[in-house]
C-alpha positions in Angstrom: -18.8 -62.8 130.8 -15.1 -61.7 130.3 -12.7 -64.5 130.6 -9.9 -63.9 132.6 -6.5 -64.1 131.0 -3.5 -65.5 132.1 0.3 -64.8 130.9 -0.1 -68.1 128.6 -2.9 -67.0 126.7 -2.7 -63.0 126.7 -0.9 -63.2 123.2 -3.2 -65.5 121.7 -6.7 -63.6 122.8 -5.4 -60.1 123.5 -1.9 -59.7 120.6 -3.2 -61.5 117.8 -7.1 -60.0 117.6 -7.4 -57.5 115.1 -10.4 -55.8 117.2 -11.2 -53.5 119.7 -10.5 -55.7 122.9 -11.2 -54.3 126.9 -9.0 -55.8 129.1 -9.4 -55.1 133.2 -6.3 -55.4 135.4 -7.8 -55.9 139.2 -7.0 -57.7 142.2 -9.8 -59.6 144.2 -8.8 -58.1 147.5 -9.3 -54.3 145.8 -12.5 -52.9 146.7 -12.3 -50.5 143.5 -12.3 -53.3 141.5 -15.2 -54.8 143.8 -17.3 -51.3 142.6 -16.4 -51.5 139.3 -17.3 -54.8 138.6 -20.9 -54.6 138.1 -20.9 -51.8 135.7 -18.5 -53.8 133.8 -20.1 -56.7 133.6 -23.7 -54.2 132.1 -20.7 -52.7 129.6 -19.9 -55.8 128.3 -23.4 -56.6 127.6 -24.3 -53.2 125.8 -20.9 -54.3 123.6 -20.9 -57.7 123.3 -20.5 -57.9 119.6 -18.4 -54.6 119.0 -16.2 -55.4 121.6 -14.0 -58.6 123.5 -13.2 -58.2 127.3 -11.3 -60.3 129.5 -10.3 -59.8 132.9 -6.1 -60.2 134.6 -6.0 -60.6 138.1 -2.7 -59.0 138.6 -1.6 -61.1 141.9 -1.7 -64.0 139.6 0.1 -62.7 136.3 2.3 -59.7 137.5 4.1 -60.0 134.5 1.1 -58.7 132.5 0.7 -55.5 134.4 4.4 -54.5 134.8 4.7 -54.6 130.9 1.9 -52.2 130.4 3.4 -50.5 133.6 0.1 -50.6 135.5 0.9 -49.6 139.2 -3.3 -48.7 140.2 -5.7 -51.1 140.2 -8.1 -51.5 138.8 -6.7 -50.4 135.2 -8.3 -50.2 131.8 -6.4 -51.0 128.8 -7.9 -50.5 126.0 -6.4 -52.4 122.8 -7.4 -52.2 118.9 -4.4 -54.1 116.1 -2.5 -55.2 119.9 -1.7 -51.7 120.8 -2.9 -50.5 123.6 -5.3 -47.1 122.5 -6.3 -45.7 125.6 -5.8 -46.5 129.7 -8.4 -45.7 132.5 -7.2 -46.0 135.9 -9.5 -46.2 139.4 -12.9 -45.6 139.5 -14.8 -43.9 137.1 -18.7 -43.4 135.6 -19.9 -45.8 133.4 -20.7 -43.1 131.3 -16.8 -42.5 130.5 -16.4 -46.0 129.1 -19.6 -45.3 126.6 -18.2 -42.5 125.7 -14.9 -44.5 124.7 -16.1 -46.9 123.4 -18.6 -45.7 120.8 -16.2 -43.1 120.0 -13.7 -46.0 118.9 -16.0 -48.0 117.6 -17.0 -45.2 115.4 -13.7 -44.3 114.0 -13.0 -48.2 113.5 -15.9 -48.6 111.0 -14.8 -45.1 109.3 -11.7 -46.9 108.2 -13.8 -49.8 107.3 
């Protein structure tokens, strides 16, 4: 299950990880991030050992979204080396975030 990050420890699980990490900006009052939830959570299991996820509610560390200059929720940011490598906003098909995500995960083990 992704473990939701605060401003403390963003650095620490998010910065310093040399992988490909998934983090989700939402709010708990958003129902897009209500829909989206689920097929997050089936993501995260098809990807569990390719890729991290953790979660930022955004009423409780602001901070975090402002510096990426998320203004929807829910956002995607999608992070390899602690640069962020690609940004979904809103709703979107599950089959989107596959698609990303092998085709990272692919060009990370070329350079392997």
């Amino acid at each position: 299950m992704a473990i939701n990050l605060t401003a403390n420890n963003f650095a620490k699980y998010v910065l310093e990880n040399k992988g490909l990490v998934l983090v989700e900006l939402y709010a708990e009052w958003s129902g897009s991030s209500q829909i989206l939830k689920p097929m997050l959570k089936n993501i995260e299991e098809i990807f569990q050992n390719k890729v991290l996820f953790f979660r930022v509610n955004i009423d409780q560390d602001r901070d975090i979204a402002e510096q990426y200059g998320v203004t929807d929720i829910p956002t995607i940011l999608i992070f390899n080396n602690s640069k962020v490598i690609d940004c979904i906003q809103g709703i979107f098909p599950k089959s989107v975030l596959e698609h990303k995500l092998n085709k990272l995960i692919k060009n990370e083990n070329k350079t392997l």
